[in-house]
C-alpha positions as CSV (number, residue, x, y, z in Angstrom):
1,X,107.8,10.4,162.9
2,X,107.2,12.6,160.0
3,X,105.7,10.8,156.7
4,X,106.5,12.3,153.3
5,X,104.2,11.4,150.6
6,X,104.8,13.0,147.2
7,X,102.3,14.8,145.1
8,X,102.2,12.5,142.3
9,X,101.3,9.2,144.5
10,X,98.5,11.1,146.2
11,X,97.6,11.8,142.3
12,X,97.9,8.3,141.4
13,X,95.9,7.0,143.9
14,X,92.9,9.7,143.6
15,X,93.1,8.1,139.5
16,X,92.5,4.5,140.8
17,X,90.1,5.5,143.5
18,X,88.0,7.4,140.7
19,X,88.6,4.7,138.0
20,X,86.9,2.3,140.4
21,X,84.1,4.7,141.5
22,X,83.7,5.4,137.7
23,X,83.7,1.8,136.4
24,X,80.9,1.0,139.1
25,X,78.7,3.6,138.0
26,X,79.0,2.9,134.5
27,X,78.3,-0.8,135.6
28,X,75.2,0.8,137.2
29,X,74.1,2.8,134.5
30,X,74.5,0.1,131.7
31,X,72.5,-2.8,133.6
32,X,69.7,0.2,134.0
33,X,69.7,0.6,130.3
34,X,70.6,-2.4,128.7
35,X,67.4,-3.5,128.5
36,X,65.8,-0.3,126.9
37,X,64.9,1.1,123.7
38,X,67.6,3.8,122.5
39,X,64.8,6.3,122.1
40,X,63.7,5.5,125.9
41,X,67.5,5.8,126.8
42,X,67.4,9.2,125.3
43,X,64.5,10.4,126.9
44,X,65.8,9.1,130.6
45,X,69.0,10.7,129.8
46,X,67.7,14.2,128.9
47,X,65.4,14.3,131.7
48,X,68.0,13.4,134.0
49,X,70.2,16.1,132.6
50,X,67.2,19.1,133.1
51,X,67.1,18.2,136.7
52,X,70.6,18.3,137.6
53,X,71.1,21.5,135.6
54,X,68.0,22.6,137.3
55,X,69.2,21.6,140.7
56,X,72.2,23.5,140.4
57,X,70.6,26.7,138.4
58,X,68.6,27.0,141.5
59,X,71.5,27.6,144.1
């Protein structure tokens, strides 16, 4: 039995998938936060951002 599935509902459901996946590491990332200074946030976040670029940069 041959199933057809259209292009656009393998779209949708990649956008809810992600939404969700999204939403919980947002969730993550706020409860990490919420309880630091903005200038601590700051730090963290640029920090975090040199290692990634680094991690890639080095491949």
């Amino acid at each position: 039995m041959l199933i057809y599935y259209s292009h656009h509902s393998l779209d949708i459901g990649h956008m809810i998938v992600s939404s969700i996946v999204h939403g919980l590491i947002y969730g993550i990332i706020f409860k990490a936060f919420h309880n630091l200074s903005f200038p601590m946030v700051m730090i963290i976040s640029v920090i975090v951002i040199a290692a990634i670029y680094w991690f890639f940069k080095r491949r």
